[in-house]
C-alpha positions in Angstrom: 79.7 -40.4 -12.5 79.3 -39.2 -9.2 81.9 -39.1 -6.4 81.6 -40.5 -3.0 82.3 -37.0 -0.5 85.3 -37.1 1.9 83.2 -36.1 4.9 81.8 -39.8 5.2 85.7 -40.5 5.9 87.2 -37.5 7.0 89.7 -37.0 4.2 89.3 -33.3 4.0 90.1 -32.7 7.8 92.9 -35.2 7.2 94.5 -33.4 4.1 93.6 -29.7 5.2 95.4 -30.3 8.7 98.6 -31.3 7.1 99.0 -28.5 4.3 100.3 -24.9 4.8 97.4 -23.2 4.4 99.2 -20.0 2.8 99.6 -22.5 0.0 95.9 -22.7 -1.0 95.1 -19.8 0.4 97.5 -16.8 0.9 97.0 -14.2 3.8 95.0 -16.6 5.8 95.7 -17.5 9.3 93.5 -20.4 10.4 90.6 -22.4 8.5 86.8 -22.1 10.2 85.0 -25.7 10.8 84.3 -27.9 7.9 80.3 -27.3 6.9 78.2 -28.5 4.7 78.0 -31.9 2.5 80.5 -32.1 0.9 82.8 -30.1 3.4 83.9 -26.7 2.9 85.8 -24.4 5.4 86.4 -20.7 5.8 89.1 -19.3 5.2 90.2 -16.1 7.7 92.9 -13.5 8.1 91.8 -12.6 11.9 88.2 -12.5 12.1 88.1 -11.5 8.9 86.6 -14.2 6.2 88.5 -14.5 2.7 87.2 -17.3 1.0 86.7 -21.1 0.8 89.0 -24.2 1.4 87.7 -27.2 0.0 88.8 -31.0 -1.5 88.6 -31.6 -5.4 87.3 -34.9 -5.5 84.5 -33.9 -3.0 82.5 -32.3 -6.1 83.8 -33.4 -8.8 85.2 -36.9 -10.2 89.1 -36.8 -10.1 89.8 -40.5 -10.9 92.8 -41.1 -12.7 94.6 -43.2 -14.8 95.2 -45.4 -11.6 91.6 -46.0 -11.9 92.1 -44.0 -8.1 90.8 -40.2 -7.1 93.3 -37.7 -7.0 93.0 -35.2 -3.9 93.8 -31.8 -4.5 92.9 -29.4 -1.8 91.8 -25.8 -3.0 91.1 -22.4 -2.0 88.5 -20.2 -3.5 88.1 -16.4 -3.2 85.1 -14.1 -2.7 85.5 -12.6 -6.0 85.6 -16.5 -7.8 89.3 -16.9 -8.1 91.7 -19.4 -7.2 93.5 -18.9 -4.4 96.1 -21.8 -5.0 95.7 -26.1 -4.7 98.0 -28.4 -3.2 98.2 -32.0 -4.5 97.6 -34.2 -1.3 97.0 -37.7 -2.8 97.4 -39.5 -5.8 98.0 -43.0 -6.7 99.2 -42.6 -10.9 101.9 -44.9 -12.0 103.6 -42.1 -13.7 106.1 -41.4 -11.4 106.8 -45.0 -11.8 108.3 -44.8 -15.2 110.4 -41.6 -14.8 107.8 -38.3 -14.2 108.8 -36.7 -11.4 106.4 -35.5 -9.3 107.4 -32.1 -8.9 106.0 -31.5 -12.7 103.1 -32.4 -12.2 103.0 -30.3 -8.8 104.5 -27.3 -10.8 101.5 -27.8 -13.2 98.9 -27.5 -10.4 100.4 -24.7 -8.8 99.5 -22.8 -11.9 95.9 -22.9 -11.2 96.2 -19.7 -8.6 94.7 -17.2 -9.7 92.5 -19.0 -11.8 89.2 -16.6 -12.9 86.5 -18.7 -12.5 83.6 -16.2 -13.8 86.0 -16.4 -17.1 85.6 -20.3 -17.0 81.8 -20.1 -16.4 81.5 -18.1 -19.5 83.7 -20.9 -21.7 82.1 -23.4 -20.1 85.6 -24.4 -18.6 87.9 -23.5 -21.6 89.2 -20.2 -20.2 92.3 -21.3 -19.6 95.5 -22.6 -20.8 96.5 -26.6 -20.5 99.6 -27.1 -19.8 100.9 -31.1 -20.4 103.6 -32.9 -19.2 104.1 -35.6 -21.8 103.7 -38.7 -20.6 101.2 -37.5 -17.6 98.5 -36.3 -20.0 95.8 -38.6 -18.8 96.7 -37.2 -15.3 97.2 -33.6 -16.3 93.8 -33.5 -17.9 91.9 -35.5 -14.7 93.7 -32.9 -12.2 92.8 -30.1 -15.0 89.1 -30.7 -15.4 88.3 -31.7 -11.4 90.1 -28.2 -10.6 87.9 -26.4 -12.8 84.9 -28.4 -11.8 85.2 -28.4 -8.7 85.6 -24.6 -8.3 82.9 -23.3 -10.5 80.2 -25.7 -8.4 81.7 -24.2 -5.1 81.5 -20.7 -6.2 77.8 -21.0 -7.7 76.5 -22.8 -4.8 78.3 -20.0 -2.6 77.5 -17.1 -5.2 80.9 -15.8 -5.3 81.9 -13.7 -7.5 77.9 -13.1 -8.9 78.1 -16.5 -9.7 74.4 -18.3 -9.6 73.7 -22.2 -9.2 73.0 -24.2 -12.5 69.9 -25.1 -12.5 68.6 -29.1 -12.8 68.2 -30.4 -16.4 65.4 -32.3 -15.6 63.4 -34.8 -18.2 65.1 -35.1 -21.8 67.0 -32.5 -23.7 65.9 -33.7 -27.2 62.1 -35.5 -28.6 62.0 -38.0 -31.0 59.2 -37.6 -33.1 57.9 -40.3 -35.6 57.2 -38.9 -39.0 53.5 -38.7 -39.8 52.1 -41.8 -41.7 54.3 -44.5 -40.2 52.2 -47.0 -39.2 52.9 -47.0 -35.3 50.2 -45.4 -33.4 
């Protein structure tokens, strides 16, 4: 399933210009110009570049149970850490029969300082889930972009020694016809 990238309608400048940025990423100052496809920005104290600001559903799928993405906007250190995400946009019916919001919201703020050369090695399992009953379907979409997200930013940028994954092209398995069968 592949996601369709803010940049073709400007919902990372849109979210990224209404957070606090010390919320996704603490100590900086200002956020450098969007690049790349999908969009990524610098983060700086000064001149001084600490990382990467970037949207969720830009690289990876975040849909939820709405059948709708869910935007979280995240920061990403040199060394392949969280930094801290901000839920900007969601459309799950869970606050709609009782949830509040502000669970789910503690939930993502949870993610700082999450190690994602730890993740890389468990292939994403680093980490404890924590679910809010009644969200879980939510909970797990905002889990598994968050993690997704952030290990494909950090290998394509090489933080923290982390390398691209390279393509799995052609088939991962053969079938092979037993000997004798008949079929040429």
């Amino acid at each position: 399933f592949a996601c369709a990238p803010s940049h073709a309608n400007g919902l990372f400048q849109k979210y990224a210009s209404k957070i606090d940025l010390a919320t996704v990423f603490p100590g900086a100052d200002r956020l450098g110009r969007p690049q790349g496809a999908p969009l990524v920005a610098t983060a700086y104290a000064g001149t001084t570049e600490l990382g990467y600001v970037f949207l969720n559903s830009d690289f990876a799928a975040a849909t939820g149970y709405s059948g709708k993405p869910i935007h979280v906007v995240m920061g990403v250190d040199d060394n392949a850490r969280v930094t801290g995400v901000k839920l900007v946009k969601h459309s799950e019916p869970i606050v709609l029969i009782g949830i509040p919001e502000s669970k789910i919201r503690a939930v993502t703020e949870k993610y700082a300082g999450l190690d994602l050369i730890k993740e890389a090695e468990a292939g994403g399992s680093a980490h404890q889930l924590d679910i809010v009953s009644g969200a879980t379907v939510t909970i797990m979409v905002i889990d598994d972009s968050i993690v997704r997200a952030g290990l494909k930013v950090a290998r394509s940028l090489g933080l923290g020694g982390l390398k691209a994954e390279l393509s799995k092209e052609g088939p991962a398995k053969k079938l092979l016809r037993p000997e004798g069968d008949g079929i040429p």
